[in-house]
C-alpha positions in Angstrom: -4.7 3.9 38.7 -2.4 7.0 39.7 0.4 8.0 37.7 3.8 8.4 38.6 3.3 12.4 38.7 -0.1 11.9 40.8 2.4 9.3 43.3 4.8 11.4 43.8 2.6 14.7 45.2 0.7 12.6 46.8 3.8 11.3 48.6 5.1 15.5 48.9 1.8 16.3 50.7 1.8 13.4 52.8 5.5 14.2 53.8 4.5 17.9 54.2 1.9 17.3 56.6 2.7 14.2 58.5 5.1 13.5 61.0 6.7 10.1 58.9 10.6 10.0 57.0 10.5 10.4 53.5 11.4 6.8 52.7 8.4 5.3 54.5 5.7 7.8 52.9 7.3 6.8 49.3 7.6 3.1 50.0 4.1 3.2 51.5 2.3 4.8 48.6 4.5 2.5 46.1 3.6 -0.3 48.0 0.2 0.2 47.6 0.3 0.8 44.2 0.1 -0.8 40.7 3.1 0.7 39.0 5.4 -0.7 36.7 9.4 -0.5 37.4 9.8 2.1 35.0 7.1 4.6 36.1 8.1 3.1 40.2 11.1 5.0 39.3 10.2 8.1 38.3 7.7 8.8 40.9 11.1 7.8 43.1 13.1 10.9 41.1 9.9 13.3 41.6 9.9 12.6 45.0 13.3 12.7 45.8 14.7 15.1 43.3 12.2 17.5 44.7 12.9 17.4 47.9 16.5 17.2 47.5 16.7 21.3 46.0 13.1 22.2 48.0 14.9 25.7 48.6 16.3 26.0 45.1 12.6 25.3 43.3 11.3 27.8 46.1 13.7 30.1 44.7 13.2 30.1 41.3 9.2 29.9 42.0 9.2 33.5 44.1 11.5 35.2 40.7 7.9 33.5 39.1 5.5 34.5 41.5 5.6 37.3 44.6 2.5 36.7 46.3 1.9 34.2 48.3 0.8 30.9 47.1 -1.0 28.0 49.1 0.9 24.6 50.2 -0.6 22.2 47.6 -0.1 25.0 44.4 3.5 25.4 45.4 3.8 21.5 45.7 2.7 21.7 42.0 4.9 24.2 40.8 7.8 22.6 42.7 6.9 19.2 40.9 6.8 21.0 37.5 10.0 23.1 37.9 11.5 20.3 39.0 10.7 18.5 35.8 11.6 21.4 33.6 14.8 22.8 34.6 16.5 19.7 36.6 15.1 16.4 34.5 15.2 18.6 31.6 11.4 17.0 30.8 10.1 18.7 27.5 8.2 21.2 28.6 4.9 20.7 26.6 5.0 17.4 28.6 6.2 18.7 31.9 3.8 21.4 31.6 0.3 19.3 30.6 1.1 16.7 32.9 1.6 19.0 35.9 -1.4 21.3 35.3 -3.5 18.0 34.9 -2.8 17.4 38.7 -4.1 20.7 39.9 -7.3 21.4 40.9 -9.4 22.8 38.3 -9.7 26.6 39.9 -5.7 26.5 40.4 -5.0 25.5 36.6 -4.9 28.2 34.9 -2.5 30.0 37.5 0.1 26.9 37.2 0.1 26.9 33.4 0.5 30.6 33.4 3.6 30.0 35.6 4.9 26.7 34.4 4.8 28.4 31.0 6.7 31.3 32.2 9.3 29.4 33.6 10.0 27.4 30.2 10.3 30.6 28.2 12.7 32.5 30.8 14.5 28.8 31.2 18.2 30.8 30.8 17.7 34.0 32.8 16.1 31.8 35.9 19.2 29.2 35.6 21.9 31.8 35.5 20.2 33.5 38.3 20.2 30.5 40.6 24.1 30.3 40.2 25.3 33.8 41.2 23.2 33.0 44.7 24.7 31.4 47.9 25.6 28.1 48.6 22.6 27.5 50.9 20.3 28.0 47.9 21.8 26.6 44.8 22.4 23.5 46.9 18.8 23.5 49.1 20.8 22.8 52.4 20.6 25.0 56.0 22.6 27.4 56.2 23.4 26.7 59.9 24.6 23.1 58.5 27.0 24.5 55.9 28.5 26.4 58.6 29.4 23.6 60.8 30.8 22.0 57.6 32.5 25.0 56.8 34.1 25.3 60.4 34.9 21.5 60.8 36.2 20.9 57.4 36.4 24.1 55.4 34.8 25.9 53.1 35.7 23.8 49.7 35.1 20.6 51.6 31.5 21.8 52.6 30.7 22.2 49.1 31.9 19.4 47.6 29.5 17.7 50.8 26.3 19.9 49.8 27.2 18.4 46.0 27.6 14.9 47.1 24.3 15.1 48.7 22.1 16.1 46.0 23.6 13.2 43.7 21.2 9.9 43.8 22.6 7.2 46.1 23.5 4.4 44.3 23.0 0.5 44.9 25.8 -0.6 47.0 25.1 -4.5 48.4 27.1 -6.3 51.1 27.4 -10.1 49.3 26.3 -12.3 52.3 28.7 -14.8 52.5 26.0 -16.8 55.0 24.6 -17.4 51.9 27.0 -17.5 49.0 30.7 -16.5 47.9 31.5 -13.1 46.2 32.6 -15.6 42.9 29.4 -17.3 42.9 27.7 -14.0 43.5 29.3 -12.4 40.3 28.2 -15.0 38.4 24.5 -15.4 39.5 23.8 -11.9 39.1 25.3 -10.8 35.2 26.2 -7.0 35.7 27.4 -6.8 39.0 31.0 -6.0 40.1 32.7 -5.6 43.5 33.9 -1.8 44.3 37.1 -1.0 44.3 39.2 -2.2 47.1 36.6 -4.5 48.5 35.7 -8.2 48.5 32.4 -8.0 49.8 30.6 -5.1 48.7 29.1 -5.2 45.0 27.2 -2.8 42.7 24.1 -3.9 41.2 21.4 -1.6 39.2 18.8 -3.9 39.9 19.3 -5.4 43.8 15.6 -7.0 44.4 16.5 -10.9 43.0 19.5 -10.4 45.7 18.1 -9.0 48.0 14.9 -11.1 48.5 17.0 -14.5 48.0 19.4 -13.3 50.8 22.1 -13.5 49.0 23.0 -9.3 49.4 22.1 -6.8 51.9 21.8 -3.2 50.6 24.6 -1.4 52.7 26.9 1.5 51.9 30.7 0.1 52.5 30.8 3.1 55.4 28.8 1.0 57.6 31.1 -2.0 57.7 33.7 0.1 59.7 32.3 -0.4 62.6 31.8 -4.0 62.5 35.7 -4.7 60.6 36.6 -2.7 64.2 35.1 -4.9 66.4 36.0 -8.4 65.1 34.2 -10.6 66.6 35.3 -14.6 65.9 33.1 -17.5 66.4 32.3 -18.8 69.5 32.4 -15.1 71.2 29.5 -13.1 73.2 28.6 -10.1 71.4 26.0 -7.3 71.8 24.9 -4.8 69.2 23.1 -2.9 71.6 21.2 -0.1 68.5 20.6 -3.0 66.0 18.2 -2.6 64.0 17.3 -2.7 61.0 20.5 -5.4 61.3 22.7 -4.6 58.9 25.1 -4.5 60.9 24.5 -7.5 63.3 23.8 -9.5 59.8 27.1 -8.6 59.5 28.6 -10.0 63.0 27.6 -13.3 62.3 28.8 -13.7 59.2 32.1 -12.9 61.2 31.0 -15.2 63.6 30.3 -18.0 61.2 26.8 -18.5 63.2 28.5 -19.4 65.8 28.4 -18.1 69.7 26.1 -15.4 70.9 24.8 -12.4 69.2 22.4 -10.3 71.2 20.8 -7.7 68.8 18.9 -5.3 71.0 16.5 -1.9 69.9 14.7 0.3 71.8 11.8 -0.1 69.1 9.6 -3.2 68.6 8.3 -2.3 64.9 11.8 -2.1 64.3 12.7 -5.2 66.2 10.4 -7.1 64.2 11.9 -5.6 60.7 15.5 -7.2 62.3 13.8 -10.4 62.8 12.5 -10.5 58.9 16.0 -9.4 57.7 17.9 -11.7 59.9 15.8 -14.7 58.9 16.4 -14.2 55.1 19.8 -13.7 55.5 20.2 -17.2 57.3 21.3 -15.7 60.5 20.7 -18.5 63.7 22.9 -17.2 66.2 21.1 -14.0 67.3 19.3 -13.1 70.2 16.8 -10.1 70.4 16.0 -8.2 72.9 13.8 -5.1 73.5 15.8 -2.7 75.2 16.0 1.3 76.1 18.8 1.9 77.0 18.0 5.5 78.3 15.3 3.7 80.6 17.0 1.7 83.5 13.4 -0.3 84.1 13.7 -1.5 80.4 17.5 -2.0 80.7 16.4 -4.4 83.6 13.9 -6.2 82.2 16.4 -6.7 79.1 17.8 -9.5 81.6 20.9 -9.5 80.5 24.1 -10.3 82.3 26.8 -8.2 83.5 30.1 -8.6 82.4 28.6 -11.5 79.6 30.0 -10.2 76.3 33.5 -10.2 74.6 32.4 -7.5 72.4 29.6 -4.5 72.3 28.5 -2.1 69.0 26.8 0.4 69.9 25.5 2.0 67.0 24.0 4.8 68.5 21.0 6.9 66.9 22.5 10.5 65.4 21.9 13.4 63.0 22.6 11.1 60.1 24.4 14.2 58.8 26.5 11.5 56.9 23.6 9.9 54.9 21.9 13.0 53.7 22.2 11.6 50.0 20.3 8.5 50.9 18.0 9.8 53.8 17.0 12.7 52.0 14.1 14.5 54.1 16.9 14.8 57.4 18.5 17.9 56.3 15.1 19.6 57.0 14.1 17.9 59.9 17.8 19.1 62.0 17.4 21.7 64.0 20.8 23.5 66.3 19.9 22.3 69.4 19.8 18.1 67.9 24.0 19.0 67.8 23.4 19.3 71.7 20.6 16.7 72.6 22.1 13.8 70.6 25.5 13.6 72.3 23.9 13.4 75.5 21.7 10.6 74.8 25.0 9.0 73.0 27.0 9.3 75.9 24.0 7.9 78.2 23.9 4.7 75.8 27.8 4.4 76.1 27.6 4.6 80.2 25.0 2.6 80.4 26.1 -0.6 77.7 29.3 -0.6 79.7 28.8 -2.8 82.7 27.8 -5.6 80.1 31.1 -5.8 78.7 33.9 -8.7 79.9 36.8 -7.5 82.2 39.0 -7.2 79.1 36.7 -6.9 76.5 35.9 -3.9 73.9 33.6 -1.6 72.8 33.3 -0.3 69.4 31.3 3.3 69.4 29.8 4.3 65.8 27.8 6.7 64.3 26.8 7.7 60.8 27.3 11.5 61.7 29.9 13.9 60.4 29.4 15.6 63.2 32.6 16.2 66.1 30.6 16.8 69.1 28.8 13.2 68.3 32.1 11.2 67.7 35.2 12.5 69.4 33.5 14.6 71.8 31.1 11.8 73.1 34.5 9.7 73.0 35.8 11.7 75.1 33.7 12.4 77.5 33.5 8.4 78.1 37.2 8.4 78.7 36.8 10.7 81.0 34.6 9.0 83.9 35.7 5.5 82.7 39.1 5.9 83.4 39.7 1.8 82.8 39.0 2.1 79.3 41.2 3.5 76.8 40.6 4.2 73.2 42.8 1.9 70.5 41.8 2.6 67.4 39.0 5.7 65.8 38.2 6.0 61.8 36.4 7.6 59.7 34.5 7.9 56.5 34.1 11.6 54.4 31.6 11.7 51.7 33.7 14.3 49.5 37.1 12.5 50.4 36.4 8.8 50.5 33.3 8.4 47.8 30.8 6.7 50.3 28.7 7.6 52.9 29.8 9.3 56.2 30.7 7.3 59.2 32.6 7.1 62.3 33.4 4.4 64.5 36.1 4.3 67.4 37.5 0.8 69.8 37.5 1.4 73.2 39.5 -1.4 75.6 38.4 -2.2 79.0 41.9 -2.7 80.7 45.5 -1.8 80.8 47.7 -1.8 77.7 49.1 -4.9 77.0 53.7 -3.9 76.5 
């Protein structure tokens, strides 16, 4: 049986030469796997920890090492590092269990290193903090720049801090299922957050989460759906659904009642929405495979125009404002996503439109930080769609607000009513 260690390079290799997220290659190997909770865990903080300060570890292994080393070795040393300096693992420990994972003709050269590193523990740590930003906190530089321009240079920080912190368990209470009282009481430990009714913390969501009774959910991603408002009895189409959080959400504003088409340009995905909207105890959905960058699949959608009181469009992004919880995106942007994303954006937004009621209202959203994503894709709308005008935009900031980024705005079909 592997070990939490042997899990979690497994899973760093498999990331390193595969094409798949982060989450799925973890949740793949664990799945397939015999761990315990406890050990499912750590190979969970191997995993994640190293990848969250990949640029930091790399650091600290080149003051260790000048010549080049090959991928799986410096996997190994980053897994060991990681253990020594940033879990603060004893390092006999640390040390014997890394080696142990090497091939035997490498061994030797980790220990020597791994060794190193314990004994210069001090000098290597006080080194890391006199170097930049991009290095101490293992983020692109080009991304701290755009943080730094948009929202200054204190505020960028604080965002490259909050995104190497562990995401906790946040669960929207599904009230399809059961009250936030009854929730409290079911589940001994949880609390709601501050300033919400519906959103709890729980160490421990699986009994919740499998019984229906919670969906995990940041409180961010509610924004969009409190915008929007649809009652029961309405037509409304989340037109980027899954994994259906979100449309979860809708109909428990609807009351299961009325029409909720949930449509995704993905089938695998469509089918993950279909498992998460059955436990929930959602009946009043619809789905629908859709592109909606593909007219031919936007026809064969078969939808009605000018059907529905109320469209989300959650549209795909940079999910520069879930970097704590999706932790593999920061090196998988590139510059030119910043350009390419509002474009598709702004294609979903046009081509969504004719499917909305004379009257009705669109609520744009994003989980991006970005301004060229949310007001500038905003804008150019209201530029060709000169019926629609915007009502209402908000926001979520990770270092201001204390939960995940987000951005959602209203748009009206129609006049202003005096």
């Amino acid at each position: 049986m592997a070990s939490a260690r042997q899990l979690a390079l497994r899973a760093l290799v498999r990331r390193r030469t595969g094409q798949e997220f982060a989450d799925q290659v973890i949740n793949q190997l664990l799945k397939a796997s015999s761990l315990g909770p406890a050990d499912r865990g750590f190979a969970l903080e191997l995993f994640y920890g190293v990848l969250r300060n990949l640029t930091l570890l790399d650091f600290w292994i080149g003051k260790l090492r000048s010549t080049d080393l090959d991928p799986r070795t410096r996997d190994l040393l980053r897994l060991g590092i990681y253990q020594l300096f940033l879990l603060q693992t004893p390092p006999h420990a640390a040390v014997f269990e890394t080696v142990a994972l090497a091939p035997q003709r490498t061994r030797p050269l980790i220990n020597a290193i791994l060794r190193r590193a314990s004994r210069e523990d001090a000098h290597l740590t006080k080194a890391a903090e006199a170097q930049p930003i991009a290095i101490r906190y293992s983020t692109p530089e080009f991304l701290i720049d755009r943080w730094a321009r948009q929202f200054g240079i204190e505020a960028s920080l604080a965002l490259c801090q909050w995104n190497n912190r562990p995401a906790p368990n946040y669960l929207r209470i599904n009230q399809l299922r059961i009250t936030p009282e009854k929730f409290l009481e079911r589940y001994p430990g949880s609390f709601l957050l501050p300033r919400r009714t519906n959103f709890a913390s729980l160490t421990n969501p699986t009994a919740a989460t499998e019984k229906g009774d919670g969906y995990i959910q940041d409180p961010s991603t509610a924004l969009a759906c409190e915008m929007l408002q649809p009652g029961p009895g309405e037509s409304v189409l989340d037109a980027c659904a899954a994994p259906g959080g979100k449309t979860a959400y809708l109909a428990e504003m609807m009351r299961n009642e009325g029409l909720l088409v949930a449509a995704d340009a993905d089938e695998i995905r469509l089918q993950r929405l279909r498992e998460n909207l059955l436990r929930l105890g959602v009946s009043n959905v619809h789905l629908v495979h859709c592109n909606w960058l593909d007219e031919t699949s936007i026809c064969s959608a078969a939808l009605k125009e000018h059907s529905f009181d109320h469209i989300l469009v959650d549209a795909p992004c940079t999910n520069t404002g879930v970097i704590r919880r999706r932790v593999d995106v920061r090196w998988r942007l590139r510059p030119d996503d910043f350009v390419r994303m509002p474009r598709q954006q702004f294609s979903i937004l046009r081509a969504v439109r004719r499917f909305l009621k004379p009257g009705g209202s669109l609520v744009y959203s994003t989980c991006s930080l970005e301004s060229e994503e949310n007001e500038g894709v905003v804008k150019s709308f209201l530029r060709v769609e000169p019926d629609f005008r915007l009502t209402i935009r908000a926001e979520s900031l990770p270092f201001r607000d204390q939960f995940d980024g987000a951005f959602a705005a209203r748009l009206h079909q129609g006049p202003a009513v005096e």
